[in-house]
Structures are given as structure tokens and as C-alpha cells.
C-alpha positions as a Markdown table, in Angstrom:
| # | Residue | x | y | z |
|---|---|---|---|---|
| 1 | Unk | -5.0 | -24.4 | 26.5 |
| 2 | Unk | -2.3 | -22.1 | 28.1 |
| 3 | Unk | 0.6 | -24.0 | 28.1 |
| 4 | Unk | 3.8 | -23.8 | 25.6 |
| 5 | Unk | 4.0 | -26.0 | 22.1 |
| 6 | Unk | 6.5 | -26.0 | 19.9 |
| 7 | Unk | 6.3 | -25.6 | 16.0 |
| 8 | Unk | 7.9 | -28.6 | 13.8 |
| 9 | Unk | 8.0 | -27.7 | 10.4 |
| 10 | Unk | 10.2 | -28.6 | 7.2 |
| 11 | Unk | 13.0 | -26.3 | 6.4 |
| 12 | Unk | 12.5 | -25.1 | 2.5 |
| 13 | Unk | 15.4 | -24.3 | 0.6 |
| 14 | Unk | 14.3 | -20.9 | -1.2 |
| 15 | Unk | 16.6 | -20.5 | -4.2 |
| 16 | Unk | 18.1 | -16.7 | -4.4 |
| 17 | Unk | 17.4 | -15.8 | -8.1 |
| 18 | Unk | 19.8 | -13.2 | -7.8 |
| 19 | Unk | 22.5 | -15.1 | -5.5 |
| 20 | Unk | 26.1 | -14.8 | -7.1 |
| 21 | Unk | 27.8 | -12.1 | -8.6 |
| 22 | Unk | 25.3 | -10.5 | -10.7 |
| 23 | Unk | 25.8 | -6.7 | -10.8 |
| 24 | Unk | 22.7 | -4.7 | -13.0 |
| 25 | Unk | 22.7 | -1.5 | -14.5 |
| 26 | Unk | 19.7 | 1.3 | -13.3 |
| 27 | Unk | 19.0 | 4.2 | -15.2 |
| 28 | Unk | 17.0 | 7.3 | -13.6 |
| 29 | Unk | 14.4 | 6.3 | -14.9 |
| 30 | Unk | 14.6 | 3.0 | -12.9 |
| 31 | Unk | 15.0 | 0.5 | -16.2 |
| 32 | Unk | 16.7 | -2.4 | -14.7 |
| 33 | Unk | 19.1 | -3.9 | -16.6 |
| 34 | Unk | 22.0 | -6.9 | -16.2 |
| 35 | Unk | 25.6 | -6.1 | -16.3 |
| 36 | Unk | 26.8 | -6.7 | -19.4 |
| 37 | Unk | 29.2 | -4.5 | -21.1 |
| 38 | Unk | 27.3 | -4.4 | -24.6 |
| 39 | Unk | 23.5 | -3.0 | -22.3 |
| 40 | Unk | 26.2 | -0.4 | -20.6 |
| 41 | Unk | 27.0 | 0.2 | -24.2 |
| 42 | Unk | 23.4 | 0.8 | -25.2 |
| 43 | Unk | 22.5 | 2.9 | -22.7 |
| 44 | Unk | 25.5 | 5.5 | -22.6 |
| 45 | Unk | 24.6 | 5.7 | -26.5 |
| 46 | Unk | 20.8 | 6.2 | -25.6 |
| 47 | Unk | 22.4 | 9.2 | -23.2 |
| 48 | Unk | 24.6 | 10.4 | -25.8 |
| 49 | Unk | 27.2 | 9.8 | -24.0 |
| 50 | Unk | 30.4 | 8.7 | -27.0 |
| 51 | Unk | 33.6 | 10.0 | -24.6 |
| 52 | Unk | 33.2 | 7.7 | -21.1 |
| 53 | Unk | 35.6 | 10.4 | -19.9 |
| 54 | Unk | 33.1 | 12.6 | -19.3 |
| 55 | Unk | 31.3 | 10.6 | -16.8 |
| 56 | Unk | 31.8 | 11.2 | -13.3 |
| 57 | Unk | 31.5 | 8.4 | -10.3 |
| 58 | Unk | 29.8 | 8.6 | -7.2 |
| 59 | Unk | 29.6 | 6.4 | -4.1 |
| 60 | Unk | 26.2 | 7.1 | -2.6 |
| 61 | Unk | 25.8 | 5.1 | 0.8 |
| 62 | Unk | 22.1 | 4.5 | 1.0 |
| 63 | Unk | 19.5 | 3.6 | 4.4 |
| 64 | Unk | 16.7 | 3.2 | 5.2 |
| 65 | Unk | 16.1 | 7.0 | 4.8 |
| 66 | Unk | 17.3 | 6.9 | 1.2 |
| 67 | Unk | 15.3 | 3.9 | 0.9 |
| 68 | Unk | 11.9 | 5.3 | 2.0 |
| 69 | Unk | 12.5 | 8.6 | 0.1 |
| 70 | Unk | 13.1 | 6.4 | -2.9 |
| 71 | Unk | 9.9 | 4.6 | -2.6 |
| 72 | Unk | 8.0 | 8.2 | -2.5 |
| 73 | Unk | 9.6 | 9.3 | -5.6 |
| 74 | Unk | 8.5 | 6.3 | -7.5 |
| 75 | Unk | 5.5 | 7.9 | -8.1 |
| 76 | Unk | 6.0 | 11.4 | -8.7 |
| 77 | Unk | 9.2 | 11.7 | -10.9 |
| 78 | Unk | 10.7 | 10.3 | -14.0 |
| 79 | Unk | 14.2 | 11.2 | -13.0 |
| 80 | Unk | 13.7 | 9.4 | -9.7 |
| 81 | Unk | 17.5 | 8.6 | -8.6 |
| 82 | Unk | 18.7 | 12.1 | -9.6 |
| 83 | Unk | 15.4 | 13.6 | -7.4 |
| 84 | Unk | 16.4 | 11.6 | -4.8 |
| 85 | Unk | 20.3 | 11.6 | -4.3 |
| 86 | Unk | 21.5 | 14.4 | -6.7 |
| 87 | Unk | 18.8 | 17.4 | -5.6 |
| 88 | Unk | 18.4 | 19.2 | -2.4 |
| 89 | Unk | 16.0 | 17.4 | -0.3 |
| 90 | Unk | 12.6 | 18.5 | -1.0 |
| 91 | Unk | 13.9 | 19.7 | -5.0 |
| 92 | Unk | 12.3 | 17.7 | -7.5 |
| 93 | Unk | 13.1 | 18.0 | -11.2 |
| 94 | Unk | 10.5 | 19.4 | -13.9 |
| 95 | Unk | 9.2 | 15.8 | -14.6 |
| 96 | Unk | 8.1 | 15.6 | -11.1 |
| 97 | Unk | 4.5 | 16.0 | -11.3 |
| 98 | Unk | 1.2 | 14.3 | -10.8 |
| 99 | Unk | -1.1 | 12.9 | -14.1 |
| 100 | Unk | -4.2 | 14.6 | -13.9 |
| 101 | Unk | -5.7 | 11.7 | -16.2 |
| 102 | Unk | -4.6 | 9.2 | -13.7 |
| 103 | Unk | -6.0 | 11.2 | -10.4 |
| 104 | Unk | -9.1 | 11.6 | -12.2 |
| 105 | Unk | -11.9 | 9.6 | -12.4 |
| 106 | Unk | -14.4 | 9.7 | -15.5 |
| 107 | Unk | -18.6 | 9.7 | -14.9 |
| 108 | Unk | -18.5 | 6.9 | -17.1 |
| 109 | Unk | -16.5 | 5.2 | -14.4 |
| 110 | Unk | -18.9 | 6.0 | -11.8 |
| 111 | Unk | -22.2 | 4.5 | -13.4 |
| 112 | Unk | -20.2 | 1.0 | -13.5 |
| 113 | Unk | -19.9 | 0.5 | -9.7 |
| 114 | Unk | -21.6 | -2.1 | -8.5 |
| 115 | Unk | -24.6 | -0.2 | -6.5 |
| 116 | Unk | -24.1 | -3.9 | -4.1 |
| 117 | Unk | -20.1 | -3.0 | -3.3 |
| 118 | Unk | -19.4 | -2.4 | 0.4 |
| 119 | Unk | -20.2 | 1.5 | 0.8 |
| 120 | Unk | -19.5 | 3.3 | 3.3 |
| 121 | Unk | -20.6 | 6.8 | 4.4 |
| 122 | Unk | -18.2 | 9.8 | 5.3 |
| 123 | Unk | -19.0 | 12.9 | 6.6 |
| 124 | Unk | -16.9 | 16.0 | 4.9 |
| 125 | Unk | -16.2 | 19.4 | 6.4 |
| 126 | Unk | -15.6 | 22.2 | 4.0 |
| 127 | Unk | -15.3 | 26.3 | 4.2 |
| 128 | Unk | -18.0 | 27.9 | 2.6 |
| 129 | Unk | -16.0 | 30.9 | 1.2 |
| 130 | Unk | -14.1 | 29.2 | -1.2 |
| 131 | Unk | -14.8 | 25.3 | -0.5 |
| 132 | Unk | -11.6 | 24.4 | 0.9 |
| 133 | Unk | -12.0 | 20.8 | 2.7 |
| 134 | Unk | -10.8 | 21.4 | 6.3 |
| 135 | Unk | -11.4 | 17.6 | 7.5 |
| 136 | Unk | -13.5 | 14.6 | 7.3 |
| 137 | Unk | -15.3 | 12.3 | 10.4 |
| 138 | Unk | -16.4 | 8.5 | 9.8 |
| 139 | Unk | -16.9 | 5.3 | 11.5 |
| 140 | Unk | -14.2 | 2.6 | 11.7 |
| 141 | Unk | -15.1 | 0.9 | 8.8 |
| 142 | Unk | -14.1 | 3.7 | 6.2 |
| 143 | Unk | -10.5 | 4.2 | 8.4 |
| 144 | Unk | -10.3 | 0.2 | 8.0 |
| 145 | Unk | -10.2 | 0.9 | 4.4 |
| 146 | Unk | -7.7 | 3.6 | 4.6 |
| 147 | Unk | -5.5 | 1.0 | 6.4 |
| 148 | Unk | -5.9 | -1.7 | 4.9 |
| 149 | Unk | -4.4 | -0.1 | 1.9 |
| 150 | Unk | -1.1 | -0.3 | 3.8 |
| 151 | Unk | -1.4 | -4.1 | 3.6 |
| 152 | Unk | -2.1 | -4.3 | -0.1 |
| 153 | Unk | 0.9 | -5.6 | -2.2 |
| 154 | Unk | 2.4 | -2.7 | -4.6 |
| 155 | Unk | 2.0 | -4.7 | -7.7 |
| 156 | Unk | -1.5 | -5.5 | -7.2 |
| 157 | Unk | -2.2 | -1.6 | -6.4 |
| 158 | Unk | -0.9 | -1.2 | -9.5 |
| 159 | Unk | -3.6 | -3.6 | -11.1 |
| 160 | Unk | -6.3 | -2.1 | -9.0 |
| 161 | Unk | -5.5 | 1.6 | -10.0 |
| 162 | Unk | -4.9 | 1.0 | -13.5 |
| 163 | Unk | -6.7 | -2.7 | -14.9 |
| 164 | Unk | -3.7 | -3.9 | -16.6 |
| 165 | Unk | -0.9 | -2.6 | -14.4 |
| 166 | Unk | 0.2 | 0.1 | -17.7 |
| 167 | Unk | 0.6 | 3.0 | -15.1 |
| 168 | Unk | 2.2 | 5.5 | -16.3 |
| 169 | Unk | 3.2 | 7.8 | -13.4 |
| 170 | Unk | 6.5 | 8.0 | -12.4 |
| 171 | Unk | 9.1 | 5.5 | -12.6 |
| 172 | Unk | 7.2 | 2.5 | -10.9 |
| 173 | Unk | 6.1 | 0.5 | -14.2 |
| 174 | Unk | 9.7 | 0.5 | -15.8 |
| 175 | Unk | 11.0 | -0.9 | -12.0 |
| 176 | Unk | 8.3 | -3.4 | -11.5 |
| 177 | Unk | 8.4 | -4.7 | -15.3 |
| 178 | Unk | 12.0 | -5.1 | -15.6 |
| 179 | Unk | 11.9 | -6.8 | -12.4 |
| 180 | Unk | 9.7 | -9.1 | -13.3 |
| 181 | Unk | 11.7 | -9.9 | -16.5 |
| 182 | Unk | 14.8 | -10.3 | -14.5 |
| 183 | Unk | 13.4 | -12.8 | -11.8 |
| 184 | Unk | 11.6 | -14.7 | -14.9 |
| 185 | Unk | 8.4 | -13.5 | -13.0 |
| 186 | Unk | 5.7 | -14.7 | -15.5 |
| 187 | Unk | 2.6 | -12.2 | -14.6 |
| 188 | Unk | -0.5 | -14.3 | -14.4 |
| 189 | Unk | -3.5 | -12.9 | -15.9 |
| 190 | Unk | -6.6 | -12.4 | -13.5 |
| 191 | Unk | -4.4 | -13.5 | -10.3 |
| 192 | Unk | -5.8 | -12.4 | -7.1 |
| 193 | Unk | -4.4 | -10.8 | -4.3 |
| 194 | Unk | -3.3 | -12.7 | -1.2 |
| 195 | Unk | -2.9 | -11.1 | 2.0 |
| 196 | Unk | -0.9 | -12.5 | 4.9 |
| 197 | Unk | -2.9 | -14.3 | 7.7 |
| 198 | Unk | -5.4 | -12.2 | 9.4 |
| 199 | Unk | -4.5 | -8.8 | 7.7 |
| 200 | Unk | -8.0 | -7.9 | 6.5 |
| 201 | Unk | -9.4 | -5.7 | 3.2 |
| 202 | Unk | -12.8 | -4.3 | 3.1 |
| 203 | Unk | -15.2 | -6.5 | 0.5 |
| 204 | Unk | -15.0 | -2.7 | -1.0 |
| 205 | Unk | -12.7 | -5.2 | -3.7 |
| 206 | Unk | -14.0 | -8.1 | -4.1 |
| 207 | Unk | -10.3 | -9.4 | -5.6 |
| 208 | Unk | -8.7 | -9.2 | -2.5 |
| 209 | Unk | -8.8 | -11.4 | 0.1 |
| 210 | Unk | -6.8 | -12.9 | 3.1 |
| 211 | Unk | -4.9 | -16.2 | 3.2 |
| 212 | Unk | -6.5 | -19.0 | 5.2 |
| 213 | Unk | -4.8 | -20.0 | 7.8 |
| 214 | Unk | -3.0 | -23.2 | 8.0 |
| 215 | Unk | -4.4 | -26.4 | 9.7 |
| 216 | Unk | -1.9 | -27.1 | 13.1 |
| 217 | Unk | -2.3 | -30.3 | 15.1 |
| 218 | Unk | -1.7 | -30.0 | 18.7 |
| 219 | Unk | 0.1 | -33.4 | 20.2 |
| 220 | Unk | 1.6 | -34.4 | 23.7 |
| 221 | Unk | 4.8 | -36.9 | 23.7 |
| 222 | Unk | 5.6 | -38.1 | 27.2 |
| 223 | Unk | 8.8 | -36.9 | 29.2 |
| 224 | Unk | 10.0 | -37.5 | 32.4 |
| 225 | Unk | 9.5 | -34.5 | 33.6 |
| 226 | Unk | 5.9 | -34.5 | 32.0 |
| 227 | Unk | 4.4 | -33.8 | 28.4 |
| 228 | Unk | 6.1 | -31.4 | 26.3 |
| 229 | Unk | 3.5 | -30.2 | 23.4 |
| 230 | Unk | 4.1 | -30.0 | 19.9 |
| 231 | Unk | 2.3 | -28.6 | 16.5 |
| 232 | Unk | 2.3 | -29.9 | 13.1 |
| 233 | Unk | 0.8 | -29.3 | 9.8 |
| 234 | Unk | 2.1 | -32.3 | 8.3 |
| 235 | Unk | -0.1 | -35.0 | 10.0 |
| 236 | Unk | -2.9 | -35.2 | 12.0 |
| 237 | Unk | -2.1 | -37.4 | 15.0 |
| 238 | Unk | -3.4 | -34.7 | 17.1 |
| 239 | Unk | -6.1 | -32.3 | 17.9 |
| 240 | Unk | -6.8 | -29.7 | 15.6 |
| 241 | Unk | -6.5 | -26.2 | 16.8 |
| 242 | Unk | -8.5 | -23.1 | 15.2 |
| 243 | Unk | -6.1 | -20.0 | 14.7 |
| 244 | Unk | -7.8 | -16.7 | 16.4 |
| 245 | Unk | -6.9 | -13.4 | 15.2 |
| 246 | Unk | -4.2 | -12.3 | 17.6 |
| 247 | Unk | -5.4 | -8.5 | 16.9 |
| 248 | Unk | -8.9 | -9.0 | 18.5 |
| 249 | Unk | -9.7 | -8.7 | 21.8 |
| 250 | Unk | -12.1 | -11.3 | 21.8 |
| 251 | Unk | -10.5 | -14.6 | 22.9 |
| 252 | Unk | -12.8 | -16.3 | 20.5 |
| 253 | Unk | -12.5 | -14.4 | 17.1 |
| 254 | Unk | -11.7 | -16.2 | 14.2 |
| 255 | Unk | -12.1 | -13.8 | 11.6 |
| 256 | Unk | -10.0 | -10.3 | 11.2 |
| 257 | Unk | -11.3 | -8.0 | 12.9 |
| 258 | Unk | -10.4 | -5.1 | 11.0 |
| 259 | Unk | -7.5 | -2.5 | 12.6 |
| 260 | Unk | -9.5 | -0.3 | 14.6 |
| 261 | Unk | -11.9 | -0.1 | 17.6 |
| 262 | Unk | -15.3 | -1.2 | 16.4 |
| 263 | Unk | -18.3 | 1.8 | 17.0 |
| 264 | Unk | -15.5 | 4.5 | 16.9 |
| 265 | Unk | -15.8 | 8.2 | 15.5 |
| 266 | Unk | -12.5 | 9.4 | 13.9 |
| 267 | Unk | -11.5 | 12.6 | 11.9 |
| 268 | Unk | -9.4 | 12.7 | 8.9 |
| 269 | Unk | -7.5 | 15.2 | 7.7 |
| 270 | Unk | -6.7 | 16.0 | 3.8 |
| 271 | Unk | -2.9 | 14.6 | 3.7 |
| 272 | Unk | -4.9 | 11.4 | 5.8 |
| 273 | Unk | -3.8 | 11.8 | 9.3 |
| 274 | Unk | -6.6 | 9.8 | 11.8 |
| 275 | Unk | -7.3 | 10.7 | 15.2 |
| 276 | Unk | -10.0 | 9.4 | 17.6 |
| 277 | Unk | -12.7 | 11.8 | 17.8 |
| 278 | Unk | -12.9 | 11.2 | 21.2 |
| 279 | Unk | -9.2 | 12.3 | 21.6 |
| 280 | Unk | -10.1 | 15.8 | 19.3 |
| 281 | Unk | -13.0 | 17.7 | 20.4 |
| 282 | Unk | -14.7 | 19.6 | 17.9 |
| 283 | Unk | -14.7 | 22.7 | 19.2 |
| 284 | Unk | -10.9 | 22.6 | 20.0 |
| 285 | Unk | -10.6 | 21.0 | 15.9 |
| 286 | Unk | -12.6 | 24.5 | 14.8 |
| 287 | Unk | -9.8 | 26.6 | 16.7 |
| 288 | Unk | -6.7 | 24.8 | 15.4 |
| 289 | Unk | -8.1 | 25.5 | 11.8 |
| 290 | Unk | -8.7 | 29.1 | 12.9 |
| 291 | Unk | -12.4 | 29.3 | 11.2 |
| 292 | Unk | -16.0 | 30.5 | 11.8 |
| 293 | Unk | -18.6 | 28.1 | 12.7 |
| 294 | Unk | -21.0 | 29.9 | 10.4 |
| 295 | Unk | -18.5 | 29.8 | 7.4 |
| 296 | Unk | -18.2 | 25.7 | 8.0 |
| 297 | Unk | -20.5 | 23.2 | 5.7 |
| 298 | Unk | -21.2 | 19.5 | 5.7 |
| 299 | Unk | -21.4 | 16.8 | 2.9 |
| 300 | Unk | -21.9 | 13.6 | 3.3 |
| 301 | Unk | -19.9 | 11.3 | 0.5 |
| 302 | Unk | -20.8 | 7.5 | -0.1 |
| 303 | Unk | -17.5 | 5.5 | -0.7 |
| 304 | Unk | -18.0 | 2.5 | -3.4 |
| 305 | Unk | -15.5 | 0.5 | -5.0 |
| 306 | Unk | -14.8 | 3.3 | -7.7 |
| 307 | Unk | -14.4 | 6.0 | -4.8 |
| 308 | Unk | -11.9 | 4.0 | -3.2 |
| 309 | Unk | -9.8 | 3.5 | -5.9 |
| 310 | Unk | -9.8 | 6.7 | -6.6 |
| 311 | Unk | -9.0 | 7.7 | -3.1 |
| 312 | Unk | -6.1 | 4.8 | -3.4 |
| 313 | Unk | -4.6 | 6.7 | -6.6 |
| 314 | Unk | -4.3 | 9.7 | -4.2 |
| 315 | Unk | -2.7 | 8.5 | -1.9 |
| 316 | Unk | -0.2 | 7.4 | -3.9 |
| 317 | Unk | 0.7 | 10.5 | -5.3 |
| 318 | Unk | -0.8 | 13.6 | -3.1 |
| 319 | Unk | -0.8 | 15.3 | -0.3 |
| 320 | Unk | -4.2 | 16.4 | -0.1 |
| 321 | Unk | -6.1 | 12.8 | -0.9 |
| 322 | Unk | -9.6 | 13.6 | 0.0 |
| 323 | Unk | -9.6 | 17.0 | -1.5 |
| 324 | Unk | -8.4 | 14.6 | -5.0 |
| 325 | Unk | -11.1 | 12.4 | -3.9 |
| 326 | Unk | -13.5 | 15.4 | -3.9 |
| 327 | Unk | -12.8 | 16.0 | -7.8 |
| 328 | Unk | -14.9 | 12.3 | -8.1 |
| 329 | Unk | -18.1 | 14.0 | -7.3 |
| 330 | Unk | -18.1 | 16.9 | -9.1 |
């Protein structure tokens, strides 16, 4: 069919749990609280604060720049609103540091993967002289996993990183509990992870999956100018269509088909940046490094559930996430 339908569908009213004029209180730790004088109370008193006039206010206007350094900081620092609007760009407080018990991951840990999880291989690059990793080269299905964790909801990184959530890096646990509270979010125990339609995750964790699509019924009403075409979910008066990944370039692919070019070579640097291998040629790789072939050696890693997460906690917090990663197989 190559002709036009349009999409009838039900308008939902979505109630705005914070519609109104609510105003809430956040603390640089990002606690999230309601604004009510006797909390305000509370908190200055938790602060130390007795004499209000020795508190100073600021108007901060805040965009998407502020926003997306925001969202960095919510893993590295416990002051995060002073890191991010108070210091220099680039300053971060004392507090600002990684957890080497979270970027770790325990032997124990390693006997319980699954030895049936999706593994993949990845080939890694290191100088000999003092085993510095220079860059990695795999197959599109490891950089499917790197992307995909781009699609994964924050929350449920959270779960997968830590089992019940408790992580205690940054600020991100005070934000994400006291929002739930707030929204009268009750947190479901064992609750899966959705992903939008056609957005896939690699079966490296099993509890993640993508949303089937919907069923759509394609109907024709007469006009006089001809048939105008219409969908619906509602009833099925029509003929049912089957939804096709729009990311595939095969007309005929139901399933995701993953975010890269299938039977691709790509190399990955430490802080994760991909390039086609195709696009980079070895030899021209060896020069930008500025190393000697003979001081260059090659490891080959398998990547499990447990190594993923691990490489997931990284990324979350590092700029040098497969050199983290590393510290899982020593």
C-alpha cells in the first residue's frame, strides 16, 4: 500500500500531578521537598541556618545547557546544584568523586552469570609498556549494546546497576525517591522494563524488552472524489496491517533491527566514541595514538550480562569506561 491513511484515535485526558501552583523546595543534595513553610523551616535548621538574613538570593536562568550539565552531575557529586551553577565550569567540589565499590565488580559476581546470556566478543588494544588501553574493535552487535543503553529508562538503570535501586553515587537516589513520593509513584517490585516501539536491547538482560506494537486496521470510506483511508485500533472493520521497523532497510522487517549496519567492524575508544572501521584505517588509528606497532597487544574480552553492567556503571560515571571495564577481568 503506498497511499495516505489517517490515524483516528481517542483523546486521553492525562491529569498533571503537579498542575497548579505547587512550588517545592530542592536542596543540593537534590532532596525534593513541597513548599511549605514549616519543611523550609526544617531544612534551614538542618543547614544551621537560625538568622534568614544571612541567606542570599539568586535568579539562575537555566537551558538546556544547564539542564544536560545537570544530568552529568547527578552521578558524580553530592553537592550537585552548587557544582553545577555556583562553580566554575569544569570545578567540582570535594564530594565529587566516583565509588570505587560501585565501579567494581566482585569474582563472586562473575561465577553467577548465566554461561547461556547473550555474549559477545570484543577485541582490546593495549600498550605493552605500562598496559594503557588505546582502543577496542567489535562487531555490531557489542556497539548495539553500547546504544541501546541510551534507550534504557534512568530508573530502571538504576535497578539494573544496583538490584534494589539503593545507589548510592551522587545525588540520583535522593532525586528519583523523593520524586516518586511526590507523584504518589508506588515502585512495583520485579516490574520490567518497557521500551518504546521498535527501540531494541540486546537479550544480554533478559528484563528488558520492547513494547509490542499496537494492532491498526486499515479501512476505505467512499468520497466523491474517491476513498480516503483511515486506521484504527479500536475496531476491526478493516484489514489488519503488520507494523515494520521504520529503522530497517528491509521493506519487510518486523522485528528491530538493532542501530547499526549488520556485518560491520567498528573501533571504540576508552571515553566510548564509535567509528566505522572502514572510515579509520588502522594504520592511520596507530599514528593518531603516536605508538609502536611492536609496543601494541591484543586481548580478546567476552561480554556477559555481568560485563555489561559493569560497562553500564561506567558509563555512568567515567570517562575512560572500558579501561573500568578492564578492572572486571583482573
Amino acid at each position: 500500500m503506498n497511499k495516505e491513511a489517517i490515524l483516528r484515535v481517542k483523546k486521553n485526558v492525562v491529569k498533571d500531578e503537579t498542575a497548579g501552583e505547587s512550588t517545592f523546595f530542592i536542596t543540593d543534595d537534590l532532596r525534593i521537598m513541597q513548599g511549605l513553610p514549616g519543611d523550609l523551616i526544617q531544612s534551614l535548621l538542618n543547614f544551621g541556618i537560625k538568622n534568614v538574613s544571612l541567606i542570599e538570593e539568586k535568579v539562575l536562568e537555566i537551558g538546556s545547557a544547564e539542564m544536560c550539565n545537570l544530568l552529568s552531575h547527578l552521578f558524580i557529586s553530592k553537592m550537585t546544584l552548587t557544582d553545577v551553577f555556583l562553580r566554575k565550569q569544569g570545578s567540582l567540589s570535594s564530594t565529587a568523586m566516583l565509588d570505587e565499590q560501585f565501579m567494581l565488580v566482585r569474582a563472586l559476581n562473575m561465577k553467577e552469570s548465566n554461561e547461556n546470556d547473550g555474549k559477545r566478543s570484543v577485541k582490546i588494544m593495549l600498550r605493552k609498556s605500562d598496559s594503557k588501553l588505546l582502543y577496542a574493535e567489535a562487531s555490531a552487535n557489542f556497539v548495539d549494546l553500547l546504544f541501546s543503553f541510551l534507550t534504557i529508562p534512568l530508573e530502571s538503570v538504576l535497578e539494573l546497576v544496583d538490584g534494589n535501586g539503593n545507589v548510592t553515587i551522587g545525588c540520583i537516589s535522593n532525586f528519583l525517591n523523593d520524586l516518586n513520593t511526590i507523584l504518589s509513584i508506588k515502585k512495583k517490585k520485579s516490574r520490567k522494563c518497557v521500551l518504546p516501539l521498535f527501540y531494541s536491547c540486546p537479550d544480554v538482560f533478559p528484563d528488558i524488552r520492547s513494547c509490542k506494537p499496537p494492532k491498526y486496521y486499515c479501512y476505505s470510506v467512499p468520497r466523491p472524489n474517491g476513498l480516503n483511508f483511515y486506521l484504527t485500533c479500536y475496531h476491526e472493520t478493516g484489514r489488519l496491517l503488520t507494523f515494520m521497523d521504520p529503522k530497517s532497510l528491509t521493506p519487510n522487517t518486523e522485528n528491530s533491527s538493532g542501530y547499526v549496519e549488520k556485518n560491520s567492524l567498528f573501533v571504540i575508544t576508552d571515553d566510548l566514541v564509535v567509528k566505522s572501521l572502514s572510515s579509520v584505517s588502522s594504520i592511520s588509528l596507530l599514528k593518531e595514538i603516536g605508538i609502536s606497532v611492536d609496543d601494541v597487544e591484543e586481548q580478546v574480552i567476552i561480554i556477559g550480562e555481568v560485563e555489561a553492567v559493569a560497562l553500564l556503571k561506567a558509563c555512568l560515571c567515567s570517562s575512560s569506561a572500558l579501561s573500568d571495564l578492564m578492572k572486571v577481568y583482573v
